[in-house]
N, C-alpha and C positions, 0 to 999 in steps of 0.2 A: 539646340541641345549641344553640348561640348563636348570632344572628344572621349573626356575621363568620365561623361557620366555614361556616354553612351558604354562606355568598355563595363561600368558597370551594372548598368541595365542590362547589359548580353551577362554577364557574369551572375549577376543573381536571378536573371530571367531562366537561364540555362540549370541551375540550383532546383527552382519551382518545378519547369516544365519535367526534367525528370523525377521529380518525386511524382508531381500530376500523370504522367505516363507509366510510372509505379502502379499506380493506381488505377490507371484505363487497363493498362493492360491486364490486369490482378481482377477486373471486374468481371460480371456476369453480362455483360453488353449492355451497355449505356444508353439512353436516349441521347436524340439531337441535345436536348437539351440542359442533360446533364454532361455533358459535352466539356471536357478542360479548357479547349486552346478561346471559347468564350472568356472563362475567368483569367483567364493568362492574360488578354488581350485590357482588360481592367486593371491587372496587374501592373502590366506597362505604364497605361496610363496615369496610374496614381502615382506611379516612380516618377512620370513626367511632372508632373505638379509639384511632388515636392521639392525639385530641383528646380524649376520656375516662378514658385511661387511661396514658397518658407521662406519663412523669416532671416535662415542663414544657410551657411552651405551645410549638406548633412554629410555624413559619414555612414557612407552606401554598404561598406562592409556591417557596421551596427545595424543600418535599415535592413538587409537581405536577413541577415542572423535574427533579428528578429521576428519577418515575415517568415521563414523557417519554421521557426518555434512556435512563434503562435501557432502558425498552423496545424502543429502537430500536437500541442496543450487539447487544442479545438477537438480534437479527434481522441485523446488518449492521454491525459494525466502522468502517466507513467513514462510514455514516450518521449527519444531523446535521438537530435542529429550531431553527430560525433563529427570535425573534422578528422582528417589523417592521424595525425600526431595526437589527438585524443582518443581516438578510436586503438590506437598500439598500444597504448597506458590503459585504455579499459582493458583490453586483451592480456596485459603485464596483470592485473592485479586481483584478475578473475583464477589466473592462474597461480599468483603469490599473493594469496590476501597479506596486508598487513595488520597492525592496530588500527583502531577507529575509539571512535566515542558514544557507538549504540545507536544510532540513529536512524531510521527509516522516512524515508521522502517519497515526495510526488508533487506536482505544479498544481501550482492555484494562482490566478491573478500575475502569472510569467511569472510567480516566485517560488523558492521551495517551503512549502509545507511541509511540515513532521505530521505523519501517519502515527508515530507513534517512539516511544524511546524503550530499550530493551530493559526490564528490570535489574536492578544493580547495576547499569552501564553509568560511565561520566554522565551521559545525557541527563537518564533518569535521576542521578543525584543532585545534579542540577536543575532540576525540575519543571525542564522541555518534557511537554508533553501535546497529545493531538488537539492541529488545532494551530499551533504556534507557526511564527511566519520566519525564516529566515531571510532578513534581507542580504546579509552579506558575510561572506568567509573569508578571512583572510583577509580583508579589507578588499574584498572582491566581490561587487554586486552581484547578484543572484537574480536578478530580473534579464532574463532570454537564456540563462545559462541552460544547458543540458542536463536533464537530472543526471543522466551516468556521470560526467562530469566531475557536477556538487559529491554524486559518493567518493570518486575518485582520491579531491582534493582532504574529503574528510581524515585520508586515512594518512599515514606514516610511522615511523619510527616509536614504539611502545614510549613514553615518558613525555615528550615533544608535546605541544600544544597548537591549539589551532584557535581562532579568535573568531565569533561573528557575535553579528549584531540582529537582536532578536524579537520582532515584534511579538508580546506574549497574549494568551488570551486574558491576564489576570492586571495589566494593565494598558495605558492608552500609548506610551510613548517606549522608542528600541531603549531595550539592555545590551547593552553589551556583557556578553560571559566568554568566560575562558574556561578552555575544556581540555585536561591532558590525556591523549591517546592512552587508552591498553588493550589489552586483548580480549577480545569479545567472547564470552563464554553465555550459553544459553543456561539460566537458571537451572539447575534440577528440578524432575519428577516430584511435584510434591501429594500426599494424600494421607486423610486421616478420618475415621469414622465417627459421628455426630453420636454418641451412645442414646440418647435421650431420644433421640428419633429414628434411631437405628439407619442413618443415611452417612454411606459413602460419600465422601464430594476427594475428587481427582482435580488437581489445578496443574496447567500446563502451558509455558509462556511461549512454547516453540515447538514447531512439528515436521516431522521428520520421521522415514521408516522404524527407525532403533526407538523413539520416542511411539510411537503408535503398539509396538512390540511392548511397548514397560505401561505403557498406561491397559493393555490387555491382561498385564500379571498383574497388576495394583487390582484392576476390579476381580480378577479372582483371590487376591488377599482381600479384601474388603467384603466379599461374600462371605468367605469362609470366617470374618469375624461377627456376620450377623448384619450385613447390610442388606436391608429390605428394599430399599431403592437408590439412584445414584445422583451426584450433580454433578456436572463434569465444568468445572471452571473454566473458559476461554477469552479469561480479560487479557489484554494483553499481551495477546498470541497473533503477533504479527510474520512471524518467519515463517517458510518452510515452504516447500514444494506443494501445490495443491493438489497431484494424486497422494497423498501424506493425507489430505482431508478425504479424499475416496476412501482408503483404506479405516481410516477413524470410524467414518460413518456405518461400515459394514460389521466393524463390529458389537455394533448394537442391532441391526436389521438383518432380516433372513431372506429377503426375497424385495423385489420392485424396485425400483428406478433412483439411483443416489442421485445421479444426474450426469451432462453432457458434455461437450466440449460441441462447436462450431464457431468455422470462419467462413469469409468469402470467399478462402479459395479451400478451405479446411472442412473436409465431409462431415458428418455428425458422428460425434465416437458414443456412445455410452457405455455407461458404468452400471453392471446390475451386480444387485449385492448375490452376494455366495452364501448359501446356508454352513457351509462346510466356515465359513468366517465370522460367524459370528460368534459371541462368549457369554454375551447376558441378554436374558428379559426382561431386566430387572426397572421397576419405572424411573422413568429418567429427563431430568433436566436440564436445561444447557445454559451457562452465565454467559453474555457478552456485552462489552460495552465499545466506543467509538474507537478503539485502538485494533480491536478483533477483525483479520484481515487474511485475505491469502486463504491457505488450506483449512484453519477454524471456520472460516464463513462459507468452505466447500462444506463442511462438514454439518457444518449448522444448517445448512438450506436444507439439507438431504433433512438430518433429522427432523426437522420443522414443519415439512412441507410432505412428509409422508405419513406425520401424523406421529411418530415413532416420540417422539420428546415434545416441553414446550420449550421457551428460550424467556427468560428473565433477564432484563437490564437494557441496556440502550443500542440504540441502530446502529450496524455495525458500518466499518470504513468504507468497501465496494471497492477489494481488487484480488482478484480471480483469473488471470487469461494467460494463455501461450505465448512467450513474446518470443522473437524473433531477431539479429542482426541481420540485416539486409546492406551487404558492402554496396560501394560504387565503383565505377571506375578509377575512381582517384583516391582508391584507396577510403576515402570516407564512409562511413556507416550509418543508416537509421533504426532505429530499435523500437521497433511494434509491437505490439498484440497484434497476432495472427488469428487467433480464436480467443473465444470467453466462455469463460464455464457456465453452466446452466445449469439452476434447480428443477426439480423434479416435476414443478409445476410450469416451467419452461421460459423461467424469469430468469435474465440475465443477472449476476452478481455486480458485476462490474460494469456501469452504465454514465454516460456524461447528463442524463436528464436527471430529474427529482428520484426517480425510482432506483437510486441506488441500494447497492448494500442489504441483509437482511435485518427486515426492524422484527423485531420481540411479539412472539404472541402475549408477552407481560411486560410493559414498557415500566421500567423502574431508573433514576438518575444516581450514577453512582455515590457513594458519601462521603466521599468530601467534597466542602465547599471551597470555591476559590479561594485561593491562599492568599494572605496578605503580605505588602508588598514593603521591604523596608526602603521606601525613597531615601533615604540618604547612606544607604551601603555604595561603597566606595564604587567607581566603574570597573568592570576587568573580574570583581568579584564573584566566585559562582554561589548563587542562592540556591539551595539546596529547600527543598520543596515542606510543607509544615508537618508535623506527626498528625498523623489521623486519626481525627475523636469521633467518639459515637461508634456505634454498632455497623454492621457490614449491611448497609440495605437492601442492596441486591442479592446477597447471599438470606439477609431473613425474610426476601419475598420468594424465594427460591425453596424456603421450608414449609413457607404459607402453602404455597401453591403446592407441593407433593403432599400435604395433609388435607388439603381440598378433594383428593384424588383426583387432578387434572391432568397431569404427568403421563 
């Protein structure tokens, strides 16, 4: 073994072992066998192989960076290890957002996946939607990158443009699209009364205290116009702090368990609804489809699983948790979930197995169908997504269902 690999074999060993003793320490006492400095010691070893036995020489700093990442994809989706000089720029931009282009991420496959694009955002007009693979920004691959990172680079100067390349669900080979920065603004509060069947429905693409406040006045204008029961729309309701979904939830329930928060090292919080919080009886449905995330799917487990609503339309995205910056010595940073929230039935929202996310007690697939693609639109061009035919399916399995009286 040669000097320069050994330096980085201590260098990225040293990286691991203290994430790994993050984690021993952070535990509730480990067995022998759940034991880190075993897989550390595997750890070595495979670094020893690649550098004796690959095909060429590697690049230890790419190998460490990526042993990093996966590790931490393995664990947490959302999770992201910051060097120095990245971790100062999340901290700069947390503090001074800039423009962006509507996009919400999370790793899949060491890439970033789009959870979902903010309505009327660049994104959305360009018709990134969940589900889509970013390979690359900027002419910068996105395979081990840090998700804090990717949002980082998304953002800049209002007008400015930012480049990548996009694996879509709608066809097999990358687009390249171009997407110019503005400023993010969350759709308004929208809602309007179904006369014909005397039903409310409140659509809301972001959640937030001041938003949880105006969708409480909407359902008392919407009673006071003769609404007999509600839908409360949550497609596409990716943002917002998930107590924003505690508080949503109580205002439809007068009593019993919205749900919890717990970590490993984080005691169990729960959330019990206030009678003094709530505003209607009124029967009520909930729309969600795979973009539905964050505080809507706090909000939705609570209603769902307390019996209190049903949920129409598709399984939603699975991410709900406390995260955390956790600095290093060297200035570097890792960014966890500390805790995850819990429905009332004591199902985690936010999960790396099958059981993510809350699926529908009326599974319904939203309507439209894949859009067609024009192969020979020039590269660099943004396609902008097709006008939607046909009726709202999920919205008229939503009216089925409150005339069923199952609500």
């Amino acid at each position: 073994m040669n000097r320069g690999f050994q330096v980085a074999v201590v260098a990225s060993s040293t990286c691991v072992v203290g994430l790994l003793l993050f984690g021993a320490l952070h535990s509730n006492g480990a067995t022998p066998n759940d034991s880190p400095y075993p897989h550390l010691g595997v750890y070595t070893e495979v670094l020893s192989h690649i550098q004796t036995d690959y095909v060429e020489e590697p690049d230890m700093k790419a190998v460490t960076n990526g042993a990093i990442n996966g590790m931490l994809e393995s664990l947490d989706p959302f999770a992201s290890y910051l060097n120095a000089d990245q971790y100062k720029q999340y901290l700069a931009t947390k503090q001074n957002p800039k423009a962006s282009v509507g996009l919400y991420l999370s790793k899949r496959l060491g890439y970033m996946m789009v959870v979902d694009s903010l309505p009327g955002s660049p994104a959305a007009k360009a018709g990134l939607t969940t589900g889509d693979i970013l390979e690359t920004i900027n002419n910068i691959s996105t395979h081990d990158m840090p998700l804090a990172f990717a949002e980082i680079i998304l953002q800049g100067d209002p007008g400015t443009t930012v480049k990548m390349s996009v694996l879509r669900t709608v066809r097999s080979d990358p687009q390249d699209v171009t997407l110019t920065r503005a400023a993010i603004v969350n759709p308004p509060l929208a809602s309007h009364l179904e006369p014909a069947d005397q039903v409310g429905v409140i659509t809301s693409s972001s959640l937030d205290e001041a938003r949880v406040r105006e969708i409480s006045q909407k359902i008392g204008d919407l009673s006071k116009q003769g609404a007999k029961s509600l839908i409360l729309d949550l497609r596409h309701c990716t943002t917002g702090d998930p107590q924003a979904g505690v508080a949503l939830a109580n205002l439809f329930m007068d009593k019993g368990l919205i749900g919890y928060t717990q970590g490993q090292k984080s005691s169990k919080q729960e959330f019990q609804a206030a009678a003094a919080k709530q505003v209607t009886k009124l029967p009520l449905v909930v729309l969600t489809d795979r973009g539905t995330a964050g505080a809507a799917e706090v909000a939705t487990a609570a209603l769902l699983e307390s019996k209190r609503a049903q949920v129409v339309g598709e399984h939603t995205f699975g991410d709900a948790a406390v995260r955390k910056a956790v600095t290093m010595d060297d200035g570097s940073a890792v960014i966890l979930s500390v805790a995850k929230y819990y429905g009332p039935n004591g199902k985690p929202i936010q999960d790396n197995g099958p059981d993510f996310g809350v699926v529908p007690s009326v599974l319904q697939a939203e309507t439209e169908a894949a859009p067609e693609v024009d192969e020979n639109a020039p590269e660099g061009q943004d396609t902008p997504p097709p006008a939607k035919t046909g009726p709202d399916l999920i919205l008229q399995k939503a009216l089925e269902t409150i005339h069923k009286g199952l609500a």
